[in-house]
N, C-alpha and C positions, 0 to 999 in steps of 0.2 A: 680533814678539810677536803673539799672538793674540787675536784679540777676547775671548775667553769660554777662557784660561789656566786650565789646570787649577789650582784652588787648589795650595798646598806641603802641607798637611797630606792631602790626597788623593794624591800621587804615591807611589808604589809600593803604593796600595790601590787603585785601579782606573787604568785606562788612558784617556789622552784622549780617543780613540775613544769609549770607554765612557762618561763624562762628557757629550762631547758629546749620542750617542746618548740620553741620559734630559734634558739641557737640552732639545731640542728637543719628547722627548714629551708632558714637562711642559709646556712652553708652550704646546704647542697644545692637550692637554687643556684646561687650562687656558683659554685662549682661546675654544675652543669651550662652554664653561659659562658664560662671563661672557655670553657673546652669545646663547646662549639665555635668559639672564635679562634680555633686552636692554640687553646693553652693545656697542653696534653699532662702537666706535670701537677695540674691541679688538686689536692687531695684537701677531703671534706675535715680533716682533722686539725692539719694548718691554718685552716676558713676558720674553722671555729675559735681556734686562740686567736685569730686577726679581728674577729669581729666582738670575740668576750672583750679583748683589750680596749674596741673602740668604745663599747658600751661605758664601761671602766673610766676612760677617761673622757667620757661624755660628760660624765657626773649626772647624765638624765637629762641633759639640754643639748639644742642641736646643736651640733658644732660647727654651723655657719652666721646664725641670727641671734643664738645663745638664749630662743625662747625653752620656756621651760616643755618638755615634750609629754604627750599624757599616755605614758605605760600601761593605765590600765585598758587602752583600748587593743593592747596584743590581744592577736588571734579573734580581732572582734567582727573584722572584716565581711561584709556577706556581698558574695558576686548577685545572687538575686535580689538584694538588697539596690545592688548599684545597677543591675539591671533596671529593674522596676524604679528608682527614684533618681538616678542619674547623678545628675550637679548636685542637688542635694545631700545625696549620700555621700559624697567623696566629700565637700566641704565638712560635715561631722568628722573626717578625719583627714581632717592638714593637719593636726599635729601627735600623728599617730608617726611611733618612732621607725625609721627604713635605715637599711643599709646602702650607705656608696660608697660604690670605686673610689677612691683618689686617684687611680690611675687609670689605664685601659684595661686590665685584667688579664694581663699578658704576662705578667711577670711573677715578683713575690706578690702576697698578699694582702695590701692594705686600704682599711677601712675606716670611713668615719660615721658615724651617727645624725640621721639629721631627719628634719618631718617627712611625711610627705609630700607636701607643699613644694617646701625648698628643692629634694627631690625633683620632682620634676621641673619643675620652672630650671634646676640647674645641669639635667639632663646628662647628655654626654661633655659638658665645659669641665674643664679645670678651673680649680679656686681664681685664679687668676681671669680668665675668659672670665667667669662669673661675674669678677669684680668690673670686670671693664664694660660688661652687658652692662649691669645697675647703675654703672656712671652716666653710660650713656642714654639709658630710659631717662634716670631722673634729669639730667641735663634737657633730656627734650621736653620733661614735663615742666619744666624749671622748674625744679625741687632740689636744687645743686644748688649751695653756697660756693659760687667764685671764691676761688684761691684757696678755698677751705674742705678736710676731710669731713664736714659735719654737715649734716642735713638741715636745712633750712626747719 
């Protein structure tokens, strides 16, 4: 068995090859940003089981909106692509699967799964700030059920 098995809900959506290939980019991305923000103890091997896990227990949905995420667009990415088409291009992939912090990247390592979309719009917040942003958008847009957690 392999250290970093391709999840089951990933086989016949991308190839292990493939998989591997973006665990590793990720991590070292990753790695290299903690450690610019001085996280000196950062190591790409730990990254990698923080973020095989997240994957893992994504089950392949983000794990904030729990839309289903579309794997096969790893490594589909093209910067001249988004150069040349801009907004366009990036909307073909909101729901292209990214890694986040849960924390600030200062500490241990951990991660969760979630689009690109989500992603940015949830930026440097904590689950928590997130949740209080979206209460308050939707309150101003009045899309807020009074007294209720449920969206109109």
């Amino acid at each position: 068995m392999r250290k970093y098995e391709l999840p089951a809900f990933l086989v016949g959506v991308v190839t292990q090859a493939k998989y591997d290939r973006w665990l590793e980019r990720k991590s070292a991305t990753h790695v290299k940003r903690d450690r610019h923000r001085g996280n000196r103890g950062a190591k790409i091997a730990e990254y990698k089981v923080a973020i095989h896990s997240a994957v893992i227990r994504s089950e392949g949905l983000d794990s904030y909106t729990k839309e289903k995420l579309h794997w096969d667009l790893l490594s589909k990415w093209s910067n001249e692509e988004a150069k040349n088409r801009r907004r366009q291009h990036k909307r073909e992939f909101y729901l292209l699967p990214t890694v986040d912090h849960v924390g600030d990247g200062s500490g241990e390592p951990e991660f969760n799964i979630c689009a690109m979309l989500t992603n940015d719009v949830k930026s440097d917040l904590s689950h928590e700030e997130l949740l209080d942003f979206c209460e308050k958008l939707l309150k101003a847009a009045d899309r807020w059920s009074a007294g209720s957690d449920v969206l109109k």
